[in-house]
C-alpha positions in Angstrom: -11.9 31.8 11.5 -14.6 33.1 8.9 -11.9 34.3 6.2 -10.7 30.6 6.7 -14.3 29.4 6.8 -14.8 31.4 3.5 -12.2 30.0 1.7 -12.0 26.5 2.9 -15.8 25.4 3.1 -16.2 26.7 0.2 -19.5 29.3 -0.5 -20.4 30.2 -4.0 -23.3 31.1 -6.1 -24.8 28.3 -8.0 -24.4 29.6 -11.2 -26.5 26.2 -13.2 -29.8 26.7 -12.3 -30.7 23.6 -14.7 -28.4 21.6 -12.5 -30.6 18.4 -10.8 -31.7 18.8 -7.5 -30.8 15.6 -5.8 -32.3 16.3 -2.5 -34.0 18.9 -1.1 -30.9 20.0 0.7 -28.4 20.4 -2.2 -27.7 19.7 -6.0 -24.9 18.7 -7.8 -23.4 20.7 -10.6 -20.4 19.6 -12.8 -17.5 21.9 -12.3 -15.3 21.1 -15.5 -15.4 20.0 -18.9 -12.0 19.1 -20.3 -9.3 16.0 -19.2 -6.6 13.8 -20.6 -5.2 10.4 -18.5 -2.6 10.6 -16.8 -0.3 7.8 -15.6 -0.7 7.5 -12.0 1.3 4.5 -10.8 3.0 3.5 -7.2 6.4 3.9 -8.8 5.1 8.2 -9.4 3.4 8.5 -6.3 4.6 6.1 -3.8 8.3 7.0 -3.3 10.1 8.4 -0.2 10.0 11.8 -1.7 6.3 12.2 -2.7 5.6 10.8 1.2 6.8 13.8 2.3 5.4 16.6 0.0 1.9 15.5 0.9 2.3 15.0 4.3 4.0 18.5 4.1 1.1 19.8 1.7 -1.4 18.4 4.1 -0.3 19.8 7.7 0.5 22.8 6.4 -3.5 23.4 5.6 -5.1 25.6 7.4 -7.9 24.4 10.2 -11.0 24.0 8.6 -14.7 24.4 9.9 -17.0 25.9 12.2 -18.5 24.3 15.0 -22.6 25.8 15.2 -23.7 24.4 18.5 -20.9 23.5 20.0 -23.2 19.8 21.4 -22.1 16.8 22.6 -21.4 15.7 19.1 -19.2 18.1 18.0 -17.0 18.0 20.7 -15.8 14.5 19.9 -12.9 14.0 18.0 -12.8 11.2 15.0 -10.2 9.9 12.9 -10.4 8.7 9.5 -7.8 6.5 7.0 -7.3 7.5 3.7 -5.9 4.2 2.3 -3.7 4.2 -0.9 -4.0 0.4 -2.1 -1.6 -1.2 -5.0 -2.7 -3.7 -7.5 -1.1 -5.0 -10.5 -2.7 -3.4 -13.4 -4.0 -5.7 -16.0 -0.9 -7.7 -15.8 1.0 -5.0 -16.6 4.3 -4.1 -14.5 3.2 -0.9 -12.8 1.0 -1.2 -10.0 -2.3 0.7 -10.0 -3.0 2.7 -7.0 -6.3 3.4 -5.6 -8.2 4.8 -2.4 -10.2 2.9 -0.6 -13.8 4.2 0.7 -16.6 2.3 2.1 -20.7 2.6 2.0 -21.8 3.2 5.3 -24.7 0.4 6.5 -28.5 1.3 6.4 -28.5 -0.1 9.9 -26.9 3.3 11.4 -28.7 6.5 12.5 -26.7 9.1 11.1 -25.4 9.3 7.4 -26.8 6.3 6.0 -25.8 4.4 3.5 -22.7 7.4 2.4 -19.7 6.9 1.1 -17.1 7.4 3.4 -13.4 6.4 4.6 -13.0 3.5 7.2 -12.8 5.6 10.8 -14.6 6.6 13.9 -14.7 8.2 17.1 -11.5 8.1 19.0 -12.2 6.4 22.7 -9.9 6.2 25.7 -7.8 3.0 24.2 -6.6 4.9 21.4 -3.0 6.4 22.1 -3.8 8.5 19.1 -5.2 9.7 15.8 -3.2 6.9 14.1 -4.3 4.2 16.4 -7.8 5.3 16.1 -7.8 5.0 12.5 -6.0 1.2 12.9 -8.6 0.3 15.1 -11.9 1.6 13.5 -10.4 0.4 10.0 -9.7 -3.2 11.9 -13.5 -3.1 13.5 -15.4 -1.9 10.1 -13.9 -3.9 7.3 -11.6 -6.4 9.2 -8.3 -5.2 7.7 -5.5 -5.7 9.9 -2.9 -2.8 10.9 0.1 -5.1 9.9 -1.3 -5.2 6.7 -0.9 -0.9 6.5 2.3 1.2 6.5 1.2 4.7 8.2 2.8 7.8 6.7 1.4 9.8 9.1 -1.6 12.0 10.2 -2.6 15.1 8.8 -4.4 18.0 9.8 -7.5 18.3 12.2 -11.1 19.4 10.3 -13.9 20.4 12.4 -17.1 20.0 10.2 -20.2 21.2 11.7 -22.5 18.6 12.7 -20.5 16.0 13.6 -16.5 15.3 15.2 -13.6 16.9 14.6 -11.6 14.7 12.2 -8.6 13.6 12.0 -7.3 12.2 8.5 -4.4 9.9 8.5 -2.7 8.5 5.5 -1.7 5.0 5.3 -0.8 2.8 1.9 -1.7 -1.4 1.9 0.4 -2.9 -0.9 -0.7 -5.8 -3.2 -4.6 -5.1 -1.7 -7.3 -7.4 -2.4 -10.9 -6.6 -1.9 -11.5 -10.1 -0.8 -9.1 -10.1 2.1 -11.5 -8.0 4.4 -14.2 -8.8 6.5 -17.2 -6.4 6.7 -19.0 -5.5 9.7 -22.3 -5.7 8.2 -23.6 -3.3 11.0 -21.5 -0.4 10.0 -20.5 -1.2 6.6 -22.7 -2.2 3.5 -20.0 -2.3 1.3 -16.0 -1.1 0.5 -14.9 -0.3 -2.9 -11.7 1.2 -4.4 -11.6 4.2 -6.5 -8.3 4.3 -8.8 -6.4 7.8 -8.6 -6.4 7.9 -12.0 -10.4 8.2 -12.2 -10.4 10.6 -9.4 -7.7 12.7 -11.1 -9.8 13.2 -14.4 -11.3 16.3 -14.0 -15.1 15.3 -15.6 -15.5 13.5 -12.2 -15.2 17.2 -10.3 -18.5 18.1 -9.6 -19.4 20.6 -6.3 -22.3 19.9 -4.3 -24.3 23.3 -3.4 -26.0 23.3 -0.1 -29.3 25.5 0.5 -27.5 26.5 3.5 -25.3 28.6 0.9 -22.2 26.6 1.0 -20.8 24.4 -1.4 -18.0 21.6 -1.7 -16.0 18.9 -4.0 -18.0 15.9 -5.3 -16.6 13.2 -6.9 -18.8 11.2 -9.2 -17.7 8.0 -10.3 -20.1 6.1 -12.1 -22.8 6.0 -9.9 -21.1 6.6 -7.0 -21.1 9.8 -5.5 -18.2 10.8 -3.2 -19.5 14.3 -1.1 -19.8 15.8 1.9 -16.9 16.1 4.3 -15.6 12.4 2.3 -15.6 14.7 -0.7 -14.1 17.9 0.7 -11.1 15.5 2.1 -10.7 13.4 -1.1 -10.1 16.7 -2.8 -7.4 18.5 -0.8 -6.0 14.9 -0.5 -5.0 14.4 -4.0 -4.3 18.4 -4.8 -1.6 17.7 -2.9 -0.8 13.8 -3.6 -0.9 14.6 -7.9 2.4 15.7 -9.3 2.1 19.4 -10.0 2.3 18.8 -14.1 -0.6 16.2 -13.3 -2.7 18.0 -11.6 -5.6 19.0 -13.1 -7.9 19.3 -10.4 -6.5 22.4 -8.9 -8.7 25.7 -8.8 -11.1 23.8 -11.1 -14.2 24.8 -8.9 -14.7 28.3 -8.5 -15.8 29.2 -5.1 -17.8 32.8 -4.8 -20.0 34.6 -2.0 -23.2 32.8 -2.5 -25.6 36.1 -3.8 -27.5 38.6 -2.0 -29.9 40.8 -3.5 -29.3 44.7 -2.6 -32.2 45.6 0.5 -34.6 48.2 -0.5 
């Protein structure tokens, strides 16, 4: 479990130390330089066939994390929906696909106001990971499951900190921001993020913890995708991206944070 731990949660030395210090907990450092567009439309990525290489690609990922205090808290178990939505691009026959995320509210106590995918703790109603996602997405932004076709669920992360989660995969054709309903408690807002954007590599930054670990950011604009959001958004579309698209793959370099030698 540390070799895995290693590899998957990512430790490195921060080797920008003009980067900006966001927080007193971490910065955020740009990983790559170089990117071209490419054409990322439901008619590449939708089909039958890419279905099943990234459900393949994603359950056959190792299990990632490390639980520190083994509390209440991490014991739980989560799930979360990673939403592919279509939309007609600029009136243009190929549909645009996108991810959906969502801003949790200030209203909550833990991770406020982050970007994050619609999901929550599984209860005792849930049959499973897949009706947990339904649910929580149904109770946070008011999208109905009829309105989702599930491909499937993934494989189970256990983040310190917080629940194991579950990510699940689901795509909403012809989507339309307006059509959901925000619990205002939970969620301050929900956005979409084209793959397109996400699969440029200038918006493949890593986010380096204090603690000595690092992982995948996304910035878009002003929007900052991190954290475990960010860790899953990036082994998500390493394995969504056709192969001759991908340029996101071993663009962050991931190292042994450094020690100095003991006297």
């Amino acid at each position: 479990m540390r070799n895995i731990l290693l590899k998957h949660l990512l430790r490195l030395k921060s080797h920008n130390s003009s980067a900006s210090c966001l927080n007193r907990f971490y910065s955020t450092q740009i990983a790559v330089q170089t990117e071209t567009s490419p054409t990322l439309t439901a008619d590449v990525l939708l089909t039958d066939s890419y279905q099943k290489r990234v459900l393949e690609c994603m359950t056959k990922s190792p299990p990632v994390g490390v639980k520190l205090k083994n509390n209440e808290v991490e014991r739980k178990y989560a799930a979360v929906l990673i939403l592919l939505c279509t939309k007609k691009a600029n009136d243009e026959q190929n549909e645009e696909v996108s991810l959906l995320y969502t801003r949790r509210s200030g209203h909550l106590n833990r991770h406020v106001r982050q970007i994050c995918f619609p999901g929550g703790i599984r209860d005792d109603t849930d049959v499973d990971f897949v009706d947990c996602a339904l649910r929580e997405t149904m109770e946070e932004i008011g999208l109905d499951r009829s309105r989702i076709q599930i491909w499937g669920p993934t494989s189970l992360i256990t983040p310190p900190h917080t629940a194991a989660i579950m990510p699940v995969v689901g795509v909403c054709r012809n989507f339309d921001l307006n059509e959901l309903k925000l619990n205002e408690h939970e969620v301050e807002e929900a956005f979409t993020v084209p793959v397109s954007e996400l699969a440029k590599p200038s918006t493949l930054q890593y986010t380096q913890f204090k603690s000595g670990f690092s992982s995948p950011t996304f910035v878009i604009g002003r929007k900052k995708i991190w954290g475990v959001t960010g860790f899953i958004t990036n082994s998500f579309m390493n394995c969504l991206l056709p192969r001759e698209l991908n340029q996101l793959k071993g663009r962050v370099k991931f190292i042994r944070p450094y020690k100095p030698a003991s006297n």
